[in-house]
Each structure stands twice: as C-alpha cells, then as structure tokens.
C-alpha positions as CSV (number, residue, x, y, z in Angstrom):
1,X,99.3,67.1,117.8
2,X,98.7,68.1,114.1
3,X,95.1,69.9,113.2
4,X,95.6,68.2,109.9
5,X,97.4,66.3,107.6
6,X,99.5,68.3,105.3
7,X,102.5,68.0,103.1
8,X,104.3,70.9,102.5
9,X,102.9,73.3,105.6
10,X,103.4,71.1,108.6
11,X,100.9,72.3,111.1
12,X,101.5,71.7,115.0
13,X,99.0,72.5,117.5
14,X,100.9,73.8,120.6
15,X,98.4,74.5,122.5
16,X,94.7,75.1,121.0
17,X,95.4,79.1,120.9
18,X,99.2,79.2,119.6
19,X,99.5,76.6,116.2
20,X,102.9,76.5,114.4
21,X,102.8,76.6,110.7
22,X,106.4,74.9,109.2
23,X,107.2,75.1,105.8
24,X,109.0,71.5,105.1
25,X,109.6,70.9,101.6
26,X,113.7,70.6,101.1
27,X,116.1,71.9,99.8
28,X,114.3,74.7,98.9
29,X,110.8,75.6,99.9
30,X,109.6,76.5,96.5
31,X,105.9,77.7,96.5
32,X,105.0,75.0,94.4
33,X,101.2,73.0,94.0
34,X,101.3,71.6,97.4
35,X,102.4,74.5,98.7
36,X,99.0,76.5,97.4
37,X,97.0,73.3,98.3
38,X,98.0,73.6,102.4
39,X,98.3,76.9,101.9
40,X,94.1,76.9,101.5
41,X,93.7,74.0,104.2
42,X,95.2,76.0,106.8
43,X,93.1,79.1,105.9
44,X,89.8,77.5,106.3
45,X,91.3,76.2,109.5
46,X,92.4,79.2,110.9
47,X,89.2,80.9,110.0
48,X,87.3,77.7,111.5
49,X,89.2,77.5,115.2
50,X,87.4,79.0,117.8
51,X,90.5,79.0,119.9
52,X,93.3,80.2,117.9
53,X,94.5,83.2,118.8
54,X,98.6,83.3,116.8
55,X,100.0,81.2,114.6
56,X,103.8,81.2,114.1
57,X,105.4,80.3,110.5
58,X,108.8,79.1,110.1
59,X,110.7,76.5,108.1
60,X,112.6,73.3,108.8
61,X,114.8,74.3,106.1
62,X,118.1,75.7,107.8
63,X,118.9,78.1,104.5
64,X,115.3,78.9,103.1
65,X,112.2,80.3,104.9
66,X,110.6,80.1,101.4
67,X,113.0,80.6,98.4
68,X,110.5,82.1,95.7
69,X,107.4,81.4,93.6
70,X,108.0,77.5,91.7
71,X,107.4,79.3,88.3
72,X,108.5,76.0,86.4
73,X,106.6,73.4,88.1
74,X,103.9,75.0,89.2
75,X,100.3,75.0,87.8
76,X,98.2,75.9,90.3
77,X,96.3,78.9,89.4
78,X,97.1,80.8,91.6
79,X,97.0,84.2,90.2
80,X,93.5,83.3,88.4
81,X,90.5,85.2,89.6
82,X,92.8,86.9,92.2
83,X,93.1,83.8,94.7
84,X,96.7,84.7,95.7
85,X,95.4,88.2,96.6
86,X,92.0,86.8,98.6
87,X,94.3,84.3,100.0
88,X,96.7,87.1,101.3
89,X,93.8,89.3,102.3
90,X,92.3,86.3,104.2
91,X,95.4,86.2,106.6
92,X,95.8,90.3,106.8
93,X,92.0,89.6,108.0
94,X,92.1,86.8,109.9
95,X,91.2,86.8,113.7
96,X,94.5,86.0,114.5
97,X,98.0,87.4,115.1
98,X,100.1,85.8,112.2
99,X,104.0,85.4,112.9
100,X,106.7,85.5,110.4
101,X,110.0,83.5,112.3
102,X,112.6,83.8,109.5
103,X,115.7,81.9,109.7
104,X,116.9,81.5,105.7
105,X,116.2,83.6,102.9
106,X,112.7,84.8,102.2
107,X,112.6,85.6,98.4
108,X,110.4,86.5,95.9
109,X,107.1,85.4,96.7
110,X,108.9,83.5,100.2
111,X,109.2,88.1,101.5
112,X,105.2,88.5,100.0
113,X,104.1,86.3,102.2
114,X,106.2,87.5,104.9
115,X,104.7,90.7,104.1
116,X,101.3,89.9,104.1
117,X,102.0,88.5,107.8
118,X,101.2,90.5,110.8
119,X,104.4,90.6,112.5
120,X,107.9,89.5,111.3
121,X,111.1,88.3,113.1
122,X,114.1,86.9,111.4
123,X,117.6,85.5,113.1
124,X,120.2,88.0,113.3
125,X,122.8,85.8,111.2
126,X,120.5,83.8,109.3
127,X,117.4,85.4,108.1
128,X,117.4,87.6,104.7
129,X,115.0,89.2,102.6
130,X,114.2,90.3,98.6
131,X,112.3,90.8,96.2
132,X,114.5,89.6,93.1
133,X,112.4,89.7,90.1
134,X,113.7,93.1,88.3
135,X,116.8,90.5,87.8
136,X,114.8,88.2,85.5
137,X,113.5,91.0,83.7
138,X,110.0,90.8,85.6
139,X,108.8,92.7,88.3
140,X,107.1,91.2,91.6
141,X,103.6,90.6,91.1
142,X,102.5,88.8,94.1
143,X,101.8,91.7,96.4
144,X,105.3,93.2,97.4
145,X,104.3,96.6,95.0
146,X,101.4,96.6,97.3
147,X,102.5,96.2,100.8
148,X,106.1,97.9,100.7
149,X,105.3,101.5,100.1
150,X,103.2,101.7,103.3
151,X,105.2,99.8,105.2
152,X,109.2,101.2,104.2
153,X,107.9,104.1,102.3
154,X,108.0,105.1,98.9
155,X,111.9,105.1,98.3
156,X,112.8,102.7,100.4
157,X,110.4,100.5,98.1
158,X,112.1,101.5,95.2
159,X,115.5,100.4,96.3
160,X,114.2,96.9,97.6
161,X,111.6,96.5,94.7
162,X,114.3,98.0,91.9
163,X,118.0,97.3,93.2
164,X,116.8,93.6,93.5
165,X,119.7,93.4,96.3
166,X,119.6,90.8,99.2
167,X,118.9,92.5,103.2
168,X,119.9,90.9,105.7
169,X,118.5,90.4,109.1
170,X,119.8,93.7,110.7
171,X,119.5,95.9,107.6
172,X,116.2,94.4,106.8
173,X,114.8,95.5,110.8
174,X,116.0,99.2,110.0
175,X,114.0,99.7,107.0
176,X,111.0,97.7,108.9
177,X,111.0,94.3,106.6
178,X,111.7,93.1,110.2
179,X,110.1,94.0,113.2
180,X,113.2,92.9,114.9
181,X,116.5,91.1,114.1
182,X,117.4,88.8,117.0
183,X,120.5,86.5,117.6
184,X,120.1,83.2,116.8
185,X,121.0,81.7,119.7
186,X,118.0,83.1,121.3
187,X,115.5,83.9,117.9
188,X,113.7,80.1,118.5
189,X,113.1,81.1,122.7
190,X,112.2,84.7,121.7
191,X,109.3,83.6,119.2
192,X,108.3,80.9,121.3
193,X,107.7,83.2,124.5
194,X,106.2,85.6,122.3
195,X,103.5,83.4,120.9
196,X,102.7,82.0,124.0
197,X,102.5,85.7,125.4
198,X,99.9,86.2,123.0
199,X,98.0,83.0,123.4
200,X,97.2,84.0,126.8
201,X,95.4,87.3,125.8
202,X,91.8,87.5,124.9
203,X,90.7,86.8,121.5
204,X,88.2,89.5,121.2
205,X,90.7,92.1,121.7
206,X,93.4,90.6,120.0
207,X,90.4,90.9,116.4
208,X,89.6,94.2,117.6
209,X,93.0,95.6,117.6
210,X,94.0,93.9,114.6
211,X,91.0,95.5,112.7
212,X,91.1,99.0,113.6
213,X,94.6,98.7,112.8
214,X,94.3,97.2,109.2
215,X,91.5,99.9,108.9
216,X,94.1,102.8,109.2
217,X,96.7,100.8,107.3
218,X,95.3,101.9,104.1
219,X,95.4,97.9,102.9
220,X,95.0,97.5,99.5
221,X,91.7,95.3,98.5
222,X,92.0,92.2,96.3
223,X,90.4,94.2,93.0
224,X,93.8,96.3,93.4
C-alpha cells in the first residue's frame, strides 16, 4: 500500500506505524526538483499520521543511497528562505524515529540527510559516506558543518568535512557516521526487525524520548 503517489521518494506503508521511504530515481539518486517536491509531501504526511511511529529510508539503487545535491538541473529553491534547513529541522522534530538504511554511497547532500536522520545503518560492504565538496572548491552547505561536530567531534569533522575522502561502512560506524555497519547478507533483516521493534512501542514515549534528547543535543536552529 502506498500513502501517496510519488516519484522519486517511493513511499510503502508496512504497516500504519512502520512506512518505508525508497529513494528510486536511477542511476544515480541525484537530489534533484522531484526529489525536493516528495521530499515536502512526505513531511506533511509524517507530521499528519496519527499512527506513524518509524519510517525507514533506503534506495532501490544498488550503488547510490543518494549520490549528491543535482546542482545542474536543479531549480528548486531549496536553499531560499532556509527551506532545506526547516525541512531538515522538521524531521530532527518529527514524532517519529527516522531510519537511515544505507546500501551505496551517501554523498554530499545524500550524508546531510543521513545526518539529519535519527539513526543510521549502512551494509558492511556496500554503504559509504562523504562530504566531497572541499574537492570542487566549495564547502558543504547543506547542514553537514552543523551536525558533524556534535556528532564525531570537532576533528573528526575536520578530516571528513576537509580531507573530502570516502568512509566506508566500518570506518564510517567508528567515527559514529554509522550507528552500526552490518553485513549485508543480514543489513535488509536487521533494519526490518528493527523497525518493526519500534513500531510496536508507544508513540508518546517514542516523542518524548526523542525530544528530551534533541533538547540536550545542542541542535542547531534553522536561523543558524
């Protein structure tokens, strides 16, 4: 069953607590205008459903969980008035648990939204991370300056943020990009049961938790 029709974020409702959120737009899941467009759909959903309580994101692209910010063919404006930032901010405060499952490389903007998420997991073999930009000349402006230094620390920042290098899974779940790195033969199971572990708890203390905890997170607001 899909909550709604969508074209780039394919959105599955497994059960009426646990949605799955698939990024489907080959060969290389480039946040591009439709991306932005179901990007806001699903938000207004998620806020909107009494009965969600996780939703997973993951990508039917075997190589790319999102490969980076479409800067030549997108127009959408998405850094005008700060609606990336109050779109990020509206997951970090959604009344939900919000799961990364990365399989493929997360890059650019594909690891800010992965960092913006609540909780991250990423195959063993297949899932890598970075933030890129310093090798165009630019620097990454779509939150990563934000949410790395409180959750690697400081130098550990600087070395993703400034060496511009590629982590994979198992490197990426020491310096906490990951929450964990798991083998791919069992990372689809291992999501699965965890969402559905989740799904059976109660909503109220699933908000609760999440708020106190993004109270002592020291989150950044969308004027930063």
């Amino acid at each position: 069953m899909t909550a709604f029709p969508c074209d780039f974020i394919k959105v599955k409702q497994v059960t009426p607590a646990y949605w799955r959120a698939t990024f489907s737009d080959p060969p290389l899941n480039l946040m591009n205008d439709r991306f932005f467009c179901d990007l806001a759909k699903l938000l207004d959903a998620i806020e909107a459903s009494r009965d969600l309580k996780v939703v997973v994101f993951d990508s039917s692209v075997s190589d790319f969980w999102i490969a980076h910010y479409d800067a030549l063919g997108s127009r959408y404006p998405w850094a005008e008035d700060g609606w990336w930032w109050k779109s990020l901010l509206r997951l970090v405060h959604a009344p939900v648990l919000t799961v990364a499952s990365i399989r493929g490389r997360a890059r650019g903007g594909g690891s800010e939204l992965a960092l913006a998420l609540d909780v991250r997991f990423g195959s063993r073999e297949h899932a890598i991370i970075s933030q890129f930009e310093i090798t165009t000349g630019t620097l990454p402006a779509g939150g990563a300056l934000e949410w790395l230094p409180t959750q690697i620390g400081r130098s550990r920042a600087l070395e993703v943020a400034i060496g511009g290098q590629d982590f994979p899974a198992e490197l990426a779940e020491r310096y906490g990009l990951l929450n964990r790195a798991v083998p791919d033969s069992e990372f689809d199971n291992f999501v699965d049961a965890f969402a559905r572990r989740v799904a059976l708890f109660d909503k109220a203390s699933i908000t609760a938790i999440k708020k106190l905890v993004n109270k002592r997170s020291g989150l950044r607001t969308a004027e930063d």
